[in-house]
C-alpha positions, -999 to 999 in steps of 0.1 A, spaced: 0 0 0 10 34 -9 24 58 23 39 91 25 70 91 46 53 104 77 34 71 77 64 54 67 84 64 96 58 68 121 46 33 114 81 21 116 88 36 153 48 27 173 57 6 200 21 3 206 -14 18 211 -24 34 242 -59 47 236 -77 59 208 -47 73 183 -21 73 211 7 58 201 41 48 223 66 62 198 101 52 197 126 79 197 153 75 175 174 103 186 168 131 217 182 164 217 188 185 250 194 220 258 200 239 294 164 252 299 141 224 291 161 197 308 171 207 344 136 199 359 137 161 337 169 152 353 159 160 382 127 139 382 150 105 371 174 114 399 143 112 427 133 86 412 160 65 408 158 63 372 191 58 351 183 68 310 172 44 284 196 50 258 223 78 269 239 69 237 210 81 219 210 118 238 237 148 227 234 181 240 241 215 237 242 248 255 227 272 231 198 292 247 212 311 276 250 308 264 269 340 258 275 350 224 306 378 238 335 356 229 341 344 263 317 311 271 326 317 308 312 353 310 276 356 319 255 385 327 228 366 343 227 341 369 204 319 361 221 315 325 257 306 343 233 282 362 215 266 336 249 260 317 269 246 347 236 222 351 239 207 319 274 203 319 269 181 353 238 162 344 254 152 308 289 140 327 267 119 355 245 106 330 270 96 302 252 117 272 277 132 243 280 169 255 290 197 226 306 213 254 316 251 251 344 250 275 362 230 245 347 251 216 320 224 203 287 244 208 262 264 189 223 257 183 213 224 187 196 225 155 228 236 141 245 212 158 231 178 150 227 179 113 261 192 108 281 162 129 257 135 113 236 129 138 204 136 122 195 106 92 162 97 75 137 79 86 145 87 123 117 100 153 136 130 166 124 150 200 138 182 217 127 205 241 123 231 219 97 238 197 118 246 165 126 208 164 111 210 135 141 220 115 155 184 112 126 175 91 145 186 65 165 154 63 132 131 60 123 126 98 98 133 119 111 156 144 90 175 171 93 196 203 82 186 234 78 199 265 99 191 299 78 164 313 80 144 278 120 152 282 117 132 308 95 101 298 123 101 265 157 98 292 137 74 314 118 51 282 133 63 249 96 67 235 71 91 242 30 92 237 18 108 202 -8 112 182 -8 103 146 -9 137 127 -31 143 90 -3 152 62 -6 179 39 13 182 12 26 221 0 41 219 -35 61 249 -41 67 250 -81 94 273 -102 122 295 -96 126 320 -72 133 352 -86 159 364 -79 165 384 -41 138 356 -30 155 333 0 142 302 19 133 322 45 101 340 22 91 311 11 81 301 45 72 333 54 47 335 21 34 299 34 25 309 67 9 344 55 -11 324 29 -19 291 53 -20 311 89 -4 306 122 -32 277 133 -34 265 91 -12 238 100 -31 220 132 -31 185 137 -9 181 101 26 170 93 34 192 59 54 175 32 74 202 14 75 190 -23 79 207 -60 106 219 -83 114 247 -57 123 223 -30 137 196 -43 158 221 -60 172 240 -23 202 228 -9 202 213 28 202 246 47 173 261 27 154 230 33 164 236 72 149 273 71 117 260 59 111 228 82 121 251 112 92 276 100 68 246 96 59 247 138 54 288 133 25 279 105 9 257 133 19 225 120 37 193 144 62 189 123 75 197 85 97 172 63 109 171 28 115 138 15 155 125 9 171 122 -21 205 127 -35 208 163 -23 204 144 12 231 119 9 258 149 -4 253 163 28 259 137 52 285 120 34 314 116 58 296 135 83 310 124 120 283 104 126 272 93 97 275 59 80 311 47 69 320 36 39 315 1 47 278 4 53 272 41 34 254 22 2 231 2 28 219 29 48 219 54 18 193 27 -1 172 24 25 172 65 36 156 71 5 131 41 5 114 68 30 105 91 7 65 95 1 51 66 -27 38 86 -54 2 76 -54 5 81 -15 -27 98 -2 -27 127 18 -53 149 34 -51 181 25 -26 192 -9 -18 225 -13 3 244 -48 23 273 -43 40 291 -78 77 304 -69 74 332 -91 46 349 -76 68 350 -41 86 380 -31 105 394 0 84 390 28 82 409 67 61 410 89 39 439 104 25 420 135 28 401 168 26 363 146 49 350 117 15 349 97 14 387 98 30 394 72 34 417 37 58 412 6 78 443 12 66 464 -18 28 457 -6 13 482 20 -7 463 50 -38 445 48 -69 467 58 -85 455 85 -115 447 70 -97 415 55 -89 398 90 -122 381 90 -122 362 126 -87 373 133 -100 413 131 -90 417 173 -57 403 173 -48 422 139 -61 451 155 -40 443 191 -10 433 171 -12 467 149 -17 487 172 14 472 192 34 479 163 25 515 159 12 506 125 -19 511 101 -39 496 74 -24 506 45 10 514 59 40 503 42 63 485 65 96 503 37 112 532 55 102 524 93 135 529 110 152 503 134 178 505 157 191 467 160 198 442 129 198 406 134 215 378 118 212 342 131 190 312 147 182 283 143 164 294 115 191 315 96 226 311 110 241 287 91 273 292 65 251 295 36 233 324 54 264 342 61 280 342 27 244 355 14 249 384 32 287 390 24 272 385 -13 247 415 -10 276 435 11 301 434 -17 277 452 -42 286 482 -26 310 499 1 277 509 23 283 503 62 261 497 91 236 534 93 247 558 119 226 549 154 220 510 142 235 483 158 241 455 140 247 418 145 256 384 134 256 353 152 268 318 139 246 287 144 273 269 158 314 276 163 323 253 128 302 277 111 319 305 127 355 289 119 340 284 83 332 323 83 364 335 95 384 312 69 364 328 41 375 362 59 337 373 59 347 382 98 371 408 81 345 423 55 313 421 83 338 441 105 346 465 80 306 473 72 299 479 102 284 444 118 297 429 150 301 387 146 300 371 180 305 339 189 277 309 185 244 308 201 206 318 197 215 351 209 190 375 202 166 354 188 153 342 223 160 370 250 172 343 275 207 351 274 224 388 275 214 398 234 182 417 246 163 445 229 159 475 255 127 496 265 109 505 226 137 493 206 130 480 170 147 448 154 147 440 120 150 397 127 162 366 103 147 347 137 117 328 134 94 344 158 82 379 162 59 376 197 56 402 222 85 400 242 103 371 224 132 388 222 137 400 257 116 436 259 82 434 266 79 465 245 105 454 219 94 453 181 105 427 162 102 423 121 114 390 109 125 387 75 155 371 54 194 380 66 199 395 30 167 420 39 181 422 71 214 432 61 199 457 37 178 475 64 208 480 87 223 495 58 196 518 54 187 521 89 155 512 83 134 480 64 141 485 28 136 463 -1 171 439 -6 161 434 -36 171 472 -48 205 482 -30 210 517 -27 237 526 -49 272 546 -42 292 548 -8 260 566 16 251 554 51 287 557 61 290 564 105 
């Protein structure tokens, strides 16, 4: 019978069923970070519980780590704490830590794909909700929430339910100025925030199968902000290029093996799904948002939506626009901001930052007078990638301060905080109240190529068009 690889792979991993579609779900592989795991440690050690599998657990220190160059260094607390936990509850516990003490850290979701770790056809949980991203390899990777971080150390399964799939076909060629990151962004504007509930979405088309592994990353991370479990595009050769001679990846001795049997995952043409949906590259261009939601959102030469268009959304359009200081019919070009952005989970991997060193070269512009301006690696190999490419040199020169790995600013649970009424222009994947550290804060997500061009400007401006000679200059 026909499946699509989320049938595939959840079929592959039910250990059995508990109620009516409950499911005991083996878990393949478990990511942990400082913030979600402290309590779930804690709970095995009262109990007397040792883990399952420790060999099947890595972690990372990425949300409360400091990005200043000196992993020692915090500003808070509760961040040094979190940290030194992690560090003690991976060593008691035998789990693989990316420790930053010997310069192995960065975002988990980083992290993991880059050593290896994450393959098709595996079930892959973290305690944190941009999971997601590793669908990109052909898994089905989720969030979950502390107490589940537990169950996973102490059982190496967890309870789920079996999701409805919907597969997005996204067919053409960008134009060109068009990232991964508007892609998503144009989903989730088109689909909403809550399109994607109770679905796993199957990324598909010309479009996709065409984006290397990191653009297939941006979009599965997005897939949780458009409401959906979990997003995946199926494997194929594009997959296999990347984890060739990764760490932890298959040798040569057994590559061929587990390379066959990766892509028997992929979704069976006449698979059914629920729910198919066709998106036309072409018609997709820069995207921000406006609001308090990643579905809130404008191509950047469009003004916002009247009001009259949010339907049953009209009160938290009208909360979220207000909050913003904005307007129907407002364009989001020219507002000014005073911090830019670049990183995540969702955009702070090599590919990212040689983007924006692209876009920097086609003039001698630097950082606008009154902006500050900065980039943050995914992980220290990609900041050792970016330094032997002397982008470090040429970011330095225009103006942008590169720190050292970490989600940074993305989170507002380390020291990279907005203050008071400042306004970020974000390649992060949420724009919430508050997300990144001000309750007052504005945040405007877009790509780091858009974000690069606002601090430029010193205000959101269309990437597409750079302003031409040597202006902006401090």
């Amino acid at each position: 019978m026909a499946r699509t690889l989320y049938q595939k792979v959840f079929d592959l991993h039910v250990v059995r069923e508990v109620a009516d579609n409950q499911y005991q779900l083996a878990v393949d592989l478990h990511l942990v970070n400082e913030v979600s795991s402290p309590q779930a440690f804690d709970e095995l050690r009262e109990r007397g519980l040792p883990l399952a599998a420790p060999h099947r657990t890595f972690a990372c220190a990425d949300h409360s780590i400091s990005t200043g160059g000196d992993v020692r260094k915090f500003d808070d607390l509760l961040c040094e704490a979190q940290v030194q936990l992690l560090g003690r509850n991976t060593q008691e516990n035998e789990v693989t830590y990316f420790d930053p003490m010997k310069g192995l850290h960065g975002i988990i979701h980083v992290v993991a794909p880059e050593q290896g770790l994450t393959q098709p056809g595996m079930v892959i949980a973290c305690g944190d909700s941009h999971t997601s991203t590793h669908g990109a390899f052909g898994t089905i990777a989720f969030g979950i929430g502390t107490s589940q971080v537990r169950d996973v150390l102490a059982s190496q399964s967890l309870i789920a339910e079996k999701l409805k799939t919907r597969r997005i076909a996204v067919e053409g060629k960008l134009p060109s100025g068009v990232f991964a990151k508007d892609v998503a962004l144009h989903i989730i504007h088109r689909l909403g925030a809550k399109g994607g509930l109770g679905y796993a979405y199957e990324f598909c088309g010309t479009t996709i199968s065409g984006f290397s592994m990191d653009e297939r990353m941006t979009l599965c991370n997005m897939a949780v902000e458009g409401g959906a479990r979990c997003g995946y595009v199926n494997p194929d050769e594009t997959t296999l290029v990347y984890l060739r001679n990764r760490p932890y990846a298959p040798g040569a001795a057994t590559w061929e093996q587990a390379a066959a049997r990766w892509l028997s995952f992929a979704s069976d043409p006449e698979a059914y799904w629920d729910d198919e949906v066709v998106f036309h590259a072409e018609d997709i261009r820069p995207m921000v948002t406006w609001g308090t939601s990643p579905d809130q959102s404008v191509p950047v030469d469009e003004p916002l939506p009247d009001l009259a268009q949010a339907g049953e959304e009209i009160d938290g359009w009208r909360a979220a626009m207000d909050f913003m200081g904005a307007a129907s019919g407002q364009s989001v070009m020219g507002i000014p901001i005073d911090i830019a952005f670049i990183g995540s989970c969702t955009n702070g991997r090599l590919s990212d930052l040689e983007a924006v060193a692209d876009f920097l070269r086609q003039s001698d512009r630097r950082v606008a007078s009154g902006v500050r301006a900065l980039i943050v690696p995914g992980s220290r190999n990609v900041r050792e990638a970016a330094i032997a490419q002397g982008l470090d040199r040429l970011f330095a020169d225009r103006g942008f301060e590169m720190r050292d790995a970490g989600c940074s600013l993305c989170c507002g649970m380390n020291a990279d905080k907005l203050v008071g009424l400042q306004v970020c222009a974000s390649s992060s994947n949420r724009n919430f109240r508050g997300r990144q550290g001000s309750p007052m804060g504005r945040t405007y997500l877009m790509s780091p190529v858009m974000v690069a061009a606002a601090a430029l400007a010193g205000k959101i401006t269309d990437g597409r068009m750079p302003e031409p000679g040597s202006g902006g200059h401090k």
